[in-house]
MARGUVO-469825 format. One record per atom (N, C-alpha, C): residue in one letter; y, z, x. Coordinates in steps of 0.02 Angstrom, whole numbers, plus 50000, padded with zeros to 5 digits. Layout:
N
AYZX...
//
This chain:
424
X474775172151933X475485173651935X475595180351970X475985181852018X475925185752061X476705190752002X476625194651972X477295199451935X477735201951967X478315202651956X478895206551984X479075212051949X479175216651937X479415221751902X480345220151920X480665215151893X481485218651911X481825214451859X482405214851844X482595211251797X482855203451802X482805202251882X483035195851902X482445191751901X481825194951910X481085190451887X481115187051819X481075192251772X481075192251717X481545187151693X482065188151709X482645183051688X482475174851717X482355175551772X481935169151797X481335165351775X480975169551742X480325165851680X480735164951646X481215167851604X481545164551510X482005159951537X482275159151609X482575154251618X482245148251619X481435147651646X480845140651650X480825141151582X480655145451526X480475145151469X480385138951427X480135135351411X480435131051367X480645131351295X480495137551279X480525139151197X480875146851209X481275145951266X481975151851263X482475151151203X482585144851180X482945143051115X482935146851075X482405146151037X482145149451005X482095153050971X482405160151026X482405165551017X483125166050957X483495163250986X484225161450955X483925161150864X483585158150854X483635156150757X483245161550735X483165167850753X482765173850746X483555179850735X483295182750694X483525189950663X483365196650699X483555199950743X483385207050780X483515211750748X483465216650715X483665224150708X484155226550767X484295232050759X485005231450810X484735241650827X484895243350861X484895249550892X485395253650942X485885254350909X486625256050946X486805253850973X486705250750933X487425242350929X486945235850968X486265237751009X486115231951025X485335230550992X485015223850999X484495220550976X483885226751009X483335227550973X482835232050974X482195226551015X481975233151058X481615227151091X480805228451023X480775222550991X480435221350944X479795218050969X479165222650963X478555219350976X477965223650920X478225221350860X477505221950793X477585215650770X477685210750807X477725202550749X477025202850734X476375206250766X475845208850722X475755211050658X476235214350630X476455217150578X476925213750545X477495212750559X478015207750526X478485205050556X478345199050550X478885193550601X479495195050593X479735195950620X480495192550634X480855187950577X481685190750555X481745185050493X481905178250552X481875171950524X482275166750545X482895165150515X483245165050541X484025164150524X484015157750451X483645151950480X483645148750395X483285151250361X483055155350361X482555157150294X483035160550245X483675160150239X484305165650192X484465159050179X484525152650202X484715146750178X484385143750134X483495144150176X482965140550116X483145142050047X482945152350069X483035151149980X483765152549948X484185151449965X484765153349937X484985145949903X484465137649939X484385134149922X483955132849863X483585138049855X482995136849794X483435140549727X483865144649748X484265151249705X484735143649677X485055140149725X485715136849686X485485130849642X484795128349651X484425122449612X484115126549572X483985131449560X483795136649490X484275135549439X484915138849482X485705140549442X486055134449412X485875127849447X486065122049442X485665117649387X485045118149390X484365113149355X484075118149329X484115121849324X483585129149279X482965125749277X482585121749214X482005121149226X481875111549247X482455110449249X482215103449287X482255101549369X482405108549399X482215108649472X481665108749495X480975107349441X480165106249444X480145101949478X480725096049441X480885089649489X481235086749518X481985091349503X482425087149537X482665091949588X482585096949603X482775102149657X482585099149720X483095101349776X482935098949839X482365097749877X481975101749847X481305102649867X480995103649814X480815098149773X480425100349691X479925106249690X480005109249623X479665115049628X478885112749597X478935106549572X478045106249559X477675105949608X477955101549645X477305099049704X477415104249771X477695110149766X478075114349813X477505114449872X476895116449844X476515121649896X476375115749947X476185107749916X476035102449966X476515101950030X477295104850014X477715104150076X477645109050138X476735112150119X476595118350162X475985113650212X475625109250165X474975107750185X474965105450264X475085098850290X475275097050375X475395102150424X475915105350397X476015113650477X475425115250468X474995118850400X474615125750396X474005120350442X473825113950428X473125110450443X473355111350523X473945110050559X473865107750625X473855115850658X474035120250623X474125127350647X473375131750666X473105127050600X472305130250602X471915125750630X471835118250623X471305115550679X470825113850597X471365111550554X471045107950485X471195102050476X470945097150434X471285093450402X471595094250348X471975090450314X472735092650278X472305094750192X471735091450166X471375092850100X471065098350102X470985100450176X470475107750190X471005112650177X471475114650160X472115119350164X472485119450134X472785126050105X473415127650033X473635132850039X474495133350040X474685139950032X474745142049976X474435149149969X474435151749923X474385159749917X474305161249855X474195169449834X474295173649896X473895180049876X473855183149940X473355184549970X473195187350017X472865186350067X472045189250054X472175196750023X471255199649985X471145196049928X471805194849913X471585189649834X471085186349848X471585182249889X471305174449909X470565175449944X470545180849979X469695182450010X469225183049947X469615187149880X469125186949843X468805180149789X469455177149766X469165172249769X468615167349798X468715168549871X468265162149903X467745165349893X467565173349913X467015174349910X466555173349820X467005173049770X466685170949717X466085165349727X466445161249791X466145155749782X465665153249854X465715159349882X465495159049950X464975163849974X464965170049905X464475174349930X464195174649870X463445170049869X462975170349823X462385173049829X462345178549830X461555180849849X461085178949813X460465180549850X459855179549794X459355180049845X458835184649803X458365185749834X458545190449893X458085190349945X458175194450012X458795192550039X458975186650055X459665184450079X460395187650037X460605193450043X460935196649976X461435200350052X461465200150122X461775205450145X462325202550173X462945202550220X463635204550232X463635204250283X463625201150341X463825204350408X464525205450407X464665209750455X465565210050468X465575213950519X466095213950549X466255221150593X466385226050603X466295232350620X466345237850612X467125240450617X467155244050554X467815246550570X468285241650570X468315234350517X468875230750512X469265233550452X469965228750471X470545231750433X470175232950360X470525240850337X470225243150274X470045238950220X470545233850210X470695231250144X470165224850154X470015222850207X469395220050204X468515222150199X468705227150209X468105234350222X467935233350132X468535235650103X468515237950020X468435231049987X468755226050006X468485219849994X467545220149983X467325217250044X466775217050040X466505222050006X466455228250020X466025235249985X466165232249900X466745229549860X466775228449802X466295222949792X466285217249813X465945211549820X465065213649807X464955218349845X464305218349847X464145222549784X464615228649778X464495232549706X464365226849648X464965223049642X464805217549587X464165214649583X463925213749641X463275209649618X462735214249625X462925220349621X462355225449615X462045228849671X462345226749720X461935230549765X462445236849791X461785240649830X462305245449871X462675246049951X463345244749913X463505242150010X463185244550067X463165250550080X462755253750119X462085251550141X461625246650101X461305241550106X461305234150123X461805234250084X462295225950078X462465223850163X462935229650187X463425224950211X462975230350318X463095226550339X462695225050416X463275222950443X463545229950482X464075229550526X463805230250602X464345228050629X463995226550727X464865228650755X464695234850797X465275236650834X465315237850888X465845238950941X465905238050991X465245243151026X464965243551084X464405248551122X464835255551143X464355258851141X464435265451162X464985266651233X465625270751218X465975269351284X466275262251277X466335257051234X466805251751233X467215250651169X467695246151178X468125249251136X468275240351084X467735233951132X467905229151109X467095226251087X467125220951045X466485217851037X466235214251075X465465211851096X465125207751132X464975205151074X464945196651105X464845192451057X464075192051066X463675193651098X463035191951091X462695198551048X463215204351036X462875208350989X462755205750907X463315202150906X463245198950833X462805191250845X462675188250876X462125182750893X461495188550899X461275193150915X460765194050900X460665198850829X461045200750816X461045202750727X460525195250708X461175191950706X461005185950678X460195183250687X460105181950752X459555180250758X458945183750730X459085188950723X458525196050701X458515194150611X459115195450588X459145195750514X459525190750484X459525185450535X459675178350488X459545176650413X458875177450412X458635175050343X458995180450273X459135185550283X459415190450257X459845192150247X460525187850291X461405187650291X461505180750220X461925181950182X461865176550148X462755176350159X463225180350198X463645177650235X464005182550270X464085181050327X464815182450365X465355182950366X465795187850368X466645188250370X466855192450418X467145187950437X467235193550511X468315194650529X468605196750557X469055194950567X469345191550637X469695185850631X469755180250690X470005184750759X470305191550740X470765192150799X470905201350761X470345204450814X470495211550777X471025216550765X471195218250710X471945220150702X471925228050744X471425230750776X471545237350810X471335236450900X470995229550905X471015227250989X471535222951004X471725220350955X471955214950979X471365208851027X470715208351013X470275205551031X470305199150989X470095192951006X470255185650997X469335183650985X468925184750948X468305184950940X467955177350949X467645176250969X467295170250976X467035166550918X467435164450888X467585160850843X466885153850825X467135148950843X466515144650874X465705146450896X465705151850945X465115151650983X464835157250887X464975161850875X464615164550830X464585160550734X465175158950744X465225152450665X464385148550670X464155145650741X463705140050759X463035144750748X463045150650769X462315152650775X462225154650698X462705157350646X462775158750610X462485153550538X462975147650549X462495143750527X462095138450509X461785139450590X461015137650593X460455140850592X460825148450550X460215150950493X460285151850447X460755145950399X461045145150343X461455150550295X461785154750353X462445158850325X462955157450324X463175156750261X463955155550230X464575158250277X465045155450318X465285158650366X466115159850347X466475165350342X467145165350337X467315169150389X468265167850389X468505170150438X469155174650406X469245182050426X469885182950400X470465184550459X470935177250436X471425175450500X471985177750495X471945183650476X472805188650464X473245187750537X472715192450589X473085191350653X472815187950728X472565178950671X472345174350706X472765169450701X473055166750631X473515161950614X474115161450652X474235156350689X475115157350703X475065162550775X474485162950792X474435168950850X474115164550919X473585162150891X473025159450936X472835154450922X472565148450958X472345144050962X471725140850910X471765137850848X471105138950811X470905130650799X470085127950794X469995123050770X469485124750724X469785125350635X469205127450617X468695122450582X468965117350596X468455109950541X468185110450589X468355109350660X467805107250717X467295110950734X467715119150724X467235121950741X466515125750658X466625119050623X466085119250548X466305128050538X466955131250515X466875138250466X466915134450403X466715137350377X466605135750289X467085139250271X467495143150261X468045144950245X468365151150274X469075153250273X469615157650298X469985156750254X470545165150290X471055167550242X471675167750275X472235168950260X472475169750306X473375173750267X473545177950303X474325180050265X474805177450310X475665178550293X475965173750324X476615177650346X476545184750348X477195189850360X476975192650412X476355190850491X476375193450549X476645188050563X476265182350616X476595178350664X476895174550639X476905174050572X477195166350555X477845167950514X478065175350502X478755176450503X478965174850445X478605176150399X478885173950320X479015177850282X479185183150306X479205189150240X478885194350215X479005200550219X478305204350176X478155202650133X477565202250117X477255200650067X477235193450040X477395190150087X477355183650058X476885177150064X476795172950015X476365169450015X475965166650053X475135169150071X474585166450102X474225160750107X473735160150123X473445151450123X472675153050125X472405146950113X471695149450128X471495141050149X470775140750181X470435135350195X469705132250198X469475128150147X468905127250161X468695120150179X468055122250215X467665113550235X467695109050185X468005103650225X468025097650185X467355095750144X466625100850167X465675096550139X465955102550071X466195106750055X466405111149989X466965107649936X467185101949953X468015100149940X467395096049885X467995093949807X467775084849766X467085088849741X467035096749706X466275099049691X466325102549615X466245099449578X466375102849521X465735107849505X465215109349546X464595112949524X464735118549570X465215119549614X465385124849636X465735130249603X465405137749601X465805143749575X466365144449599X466665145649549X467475147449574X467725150649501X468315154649500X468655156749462X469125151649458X469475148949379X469865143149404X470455145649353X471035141149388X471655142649347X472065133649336X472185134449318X472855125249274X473115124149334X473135128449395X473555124849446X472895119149522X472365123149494X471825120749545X471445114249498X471835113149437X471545105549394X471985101349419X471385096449412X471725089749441X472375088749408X472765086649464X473695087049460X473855081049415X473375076449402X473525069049374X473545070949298X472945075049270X472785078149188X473235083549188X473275088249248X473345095749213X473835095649180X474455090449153X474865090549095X474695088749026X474065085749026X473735081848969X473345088948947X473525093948980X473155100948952X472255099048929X472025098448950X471145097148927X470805103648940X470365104048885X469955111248906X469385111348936X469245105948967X469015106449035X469285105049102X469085112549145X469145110449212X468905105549242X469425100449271X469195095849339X469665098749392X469375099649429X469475104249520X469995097949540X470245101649584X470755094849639X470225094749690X470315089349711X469845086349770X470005089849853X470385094249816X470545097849908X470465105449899X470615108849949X470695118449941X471345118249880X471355115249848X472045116549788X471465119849742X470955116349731X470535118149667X470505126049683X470705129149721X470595136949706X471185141849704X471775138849688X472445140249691X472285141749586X472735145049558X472785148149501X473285146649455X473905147349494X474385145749467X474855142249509X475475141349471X475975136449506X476345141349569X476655138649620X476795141049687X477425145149651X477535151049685X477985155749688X478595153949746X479225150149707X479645149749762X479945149949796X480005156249775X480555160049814X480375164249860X479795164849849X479435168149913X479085165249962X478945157149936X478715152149995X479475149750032X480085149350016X480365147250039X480645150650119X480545154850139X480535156650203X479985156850251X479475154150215X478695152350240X478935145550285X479235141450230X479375133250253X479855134650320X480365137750303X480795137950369X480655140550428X480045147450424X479555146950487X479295141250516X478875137550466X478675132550502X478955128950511X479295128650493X479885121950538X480075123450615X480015130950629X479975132650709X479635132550724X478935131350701X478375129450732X478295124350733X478395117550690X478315110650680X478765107650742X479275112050765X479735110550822X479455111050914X478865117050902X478705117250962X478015115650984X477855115851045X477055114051065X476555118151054X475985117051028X475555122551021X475435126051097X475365121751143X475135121851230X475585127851260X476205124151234X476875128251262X476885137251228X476695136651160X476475142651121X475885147251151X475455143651166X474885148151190X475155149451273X475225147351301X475465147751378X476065152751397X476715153651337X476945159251330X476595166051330X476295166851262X475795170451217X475555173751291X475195171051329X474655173851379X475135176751428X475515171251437X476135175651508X476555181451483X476695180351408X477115189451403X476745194151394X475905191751375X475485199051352X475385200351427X475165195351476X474935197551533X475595201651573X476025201051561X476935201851598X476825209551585X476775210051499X476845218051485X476195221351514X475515219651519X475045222851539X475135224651625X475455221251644X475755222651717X476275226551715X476875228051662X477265231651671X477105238751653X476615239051604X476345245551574X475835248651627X475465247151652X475175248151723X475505249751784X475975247751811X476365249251846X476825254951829X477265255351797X477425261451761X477055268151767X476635268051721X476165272251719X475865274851796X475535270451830X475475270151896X475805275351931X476575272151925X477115277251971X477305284551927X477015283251845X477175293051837X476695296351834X476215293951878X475625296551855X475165300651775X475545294951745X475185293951666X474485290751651X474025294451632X473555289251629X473505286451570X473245281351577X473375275651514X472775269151509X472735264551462X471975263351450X472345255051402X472365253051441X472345244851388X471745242351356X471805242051304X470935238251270X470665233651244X471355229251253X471245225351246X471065221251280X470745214151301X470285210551340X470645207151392X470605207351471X471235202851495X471245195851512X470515194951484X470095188151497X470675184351425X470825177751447X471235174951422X470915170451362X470515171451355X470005167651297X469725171651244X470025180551246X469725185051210X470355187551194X471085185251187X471735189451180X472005184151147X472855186451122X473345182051081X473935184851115X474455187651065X475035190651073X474885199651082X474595202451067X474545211451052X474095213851123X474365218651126X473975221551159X474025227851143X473355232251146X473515239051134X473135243551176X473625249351177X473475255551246X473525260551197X472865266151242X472915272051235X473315276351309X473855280351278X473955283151318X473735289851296X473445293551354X472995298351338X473245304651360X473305307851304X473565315351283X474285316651274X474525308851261X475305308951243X475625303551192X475025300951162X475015294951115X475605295351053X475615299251012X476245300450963X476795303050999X476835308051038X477415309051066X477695304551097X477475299451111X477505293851187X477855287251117X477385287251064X477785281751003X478365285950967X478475291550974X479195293650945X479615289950980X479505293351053X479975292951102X480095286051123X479885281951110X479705274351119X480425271251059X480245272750993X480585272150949X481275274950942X481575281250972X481905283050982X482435279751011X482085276551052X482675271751134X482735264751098X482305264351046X482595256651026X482055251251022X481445254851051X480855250251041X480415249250992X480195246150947X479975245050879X479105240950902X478635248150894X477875245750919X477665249350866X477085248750857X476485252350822X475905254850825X475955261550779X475495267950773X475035266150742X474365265650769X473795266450730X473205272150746X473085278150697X472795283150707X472135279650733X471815283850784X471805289750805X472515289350858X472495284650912X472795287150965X472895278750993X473185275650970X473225270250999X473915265250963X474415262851018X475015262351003X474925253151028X475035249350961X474975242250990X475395239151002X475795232351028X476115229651058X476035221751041X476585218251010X476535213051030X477165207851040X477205204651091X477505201551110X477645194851089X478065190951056X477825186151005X478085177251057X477715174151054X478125168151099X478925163951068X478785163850981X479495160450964X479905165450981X480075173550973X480745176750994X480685181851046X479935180451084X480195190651118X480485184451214X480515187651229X480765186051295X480485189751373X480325189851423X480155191451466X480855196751474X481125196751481X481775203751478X481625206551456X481645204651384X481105211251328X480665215751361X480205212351407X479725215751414X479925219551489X480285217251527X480695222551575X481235227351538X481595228451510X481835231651448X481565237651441X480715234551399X480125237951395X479975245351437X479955240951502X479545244451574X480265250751599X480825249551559X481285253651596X481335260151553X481385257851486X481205263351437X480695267151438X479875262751433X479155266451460X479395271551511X479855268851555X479835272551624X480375281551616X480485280051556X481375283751560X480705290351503X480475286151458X480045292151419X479485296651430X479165293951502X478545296151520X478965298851588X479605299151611X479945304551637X480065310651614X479955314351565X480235317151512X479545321851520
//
């Protein structure tokens, strides 16, 4: 694609667009008096205009049926979370028993790993990546305390090389290969929340294990972002939250997924709760657990619905559009802004540092730059004019461009403001 920097280009892609619509059933923040050019759907999506309907629909079958909207509410509240299962399977590259929305997102990691990280013997250690998001960091480091060891032993991190700022996938294939026998599992995250890097998913899940390591994925800012097949590609399980790309809310209800060869196992560890017993008894109250035959068996309690209910009305804008058409956006606005931020810069003679990968098989929606020796002043001033990006210490300001609402304008918008603050 050969770029234009002007606003009649720009306007000429969202005019081919096919998911220019779109943009329309989305909520903007406003910035003297007009829409903010909004790029953290990394951070938190965008409201959708029905999502004040969903639940204002769940609010009036409360007010209406109090407790017989379990079953007779528009959307019954017993069997709620199943009206999640079909989007979340085709979103992730599951089948529909491999997948459940649920809890939240470290919860839900800790759970699986109840049942996913069993050490014993020499095989007792952790791979992961260096320097992933904290709360997965403290995750694991707890994990391994529990079973006695000392993380600092436990857990075998692999980070980007000296002078780079992203991972090689053959650094963690040869971990692997070296101390296979000794990983008793993997967690890595699908899509790094400080590169914006899209990790090789597949090629390292495979080497992983075929030296019989337990493999997870944590898909915070993979889900709803990037392209995933995870039955095909054999992960044994992922996590995933649902208030970056998929626009549901802070804090609101997550999902998780495991291989169908783990599903129908009652000799599997797990922490269990009345909502992950089989749905046919769990009214006959019995004091024994029988598991549901799908990823339900690790769900706890009954679905929270008022906080799934703007989950559902996301996906319904996703159930509306092409995955093809999604990813093919995705690549043309990250690549649009990485041309406009370059150019810019270029002409004020700013120097500046994208780090994220431009190879289209290693990226999603984010991209993130260092601009160097003007990084916080450069995100005030950014914020100031109306642009809504994000700070992550040390020095690196990320970006993302989302395919259901940002627009190629947006991102000329972008390039005029960049241009108006790094005048200054």
């Amino acid at each position: 694609m050969n770029w234009i920097n002007s606003r009649e280009f720009a306007m000429s892609q969202d005019q081919n667009d096919p998911l220019c619509d779109l943009r329309n059933e989305f909520l903007f923040p406003e910035h003297n008096g007009h829409p903010v050019v909004y790029f953290t759907g990394n951070s938190l999506g965008l409201q959708p205009k029905s999502a004040k309907r969903y639940l204002l629909e769940e609010l009036d079958d409360w007010a209406r049926l109090g407790v017989e909207g379990h079953f007779h509410a528009k959307r019954p509240w017993m069997p709620y979370h199943e009206f999640f299962t079909d989007s979340l399977a085709r979103l992730c590259g599951a089948l529909p028993e491999e997948v459940v929305a649920m809890g939240t997102l470290t919860n839900n990691l800790h759970l699986l790993m109840v049942s996913f990280y069993r050490p014993k013997g020499k095989r007792f250690k952790i791979l992961c990546e260096k320097k992933a998001f904290p709360s997965d960091q403290y995750a694991l480091q707890s994990q391994a305390r529990f079973h006695g060891y000392d993380p600092k032993e436990a857990i075998i991190e692999v980070g980007p090389r000296e002078g780079e700022h992203t991972f090689r996938t053959e650094d963690f294939l040869e971990v692997i290969e070296r101390q296979g026998d000794e990983i008793a599992m993997l967690m890595i995250g699908g899509v790094n929340y400080y590169t914006g890097q899209f990790m090789n998913i597949p090629t390292i899940t495979s080497a992983a294990r075929s030296k019989g390591i337990m493999v997870g994925w944590d898909l915070a800012h993979a889900m709803g972002n990037v392209p995933l097949q995870l039955h095909d590609w054999d992960v044994d399980f992922a996590a995933w939250c649902s208030y970056k790309y998929m626009n549901s809310g802070p804090g609101s209800v997550a999902g998780i997924y495991v291989h169908q060869r783990h599903l129908n196992r009652e000799d599997i560890p797990r922490f269990e709760g009345w909502w992950g017993h089989d749905k046919d008894t769990r009214f006959k109250m019995p004091e024994t657990f029988k598991p549901m035959a799908t990823a339900e068996a690790w769900q706890l309690s009954n679905a929270p619905v008022m906080a799934m209910a703007p989950h559902r009305a996301s996906l319904d804008l996703f159930d509306s559009t092409k995955p093809e058409e999604r990813r093919k956006k995705s690549l043309n606005l990250s690549a649009y802004l990485r041309f406009i931020i370059t150019e810019v810069a270029e002409r004020r003679n700013s120097p500046i540092e994208v780090i994220t990968p431009q190879d289209d098989r290693e990226r999603g929606s984010q991209l993130s730059v260092i601009m160097h020796g003007q990084g916080k002043e450069l995100f005030d001033a950014l914020m100031d004019h109306g642009v809504i990006v994000d700070w992550r210490e040390p020095n690196v300001i990320r970006m993302a461009p989302v395919p259901l609402y940002n627009s190629f304008e947006d991102i000329f918008r972008f390039g005029e403001i960049l241009d108006k603050c790094l005048s200054r």
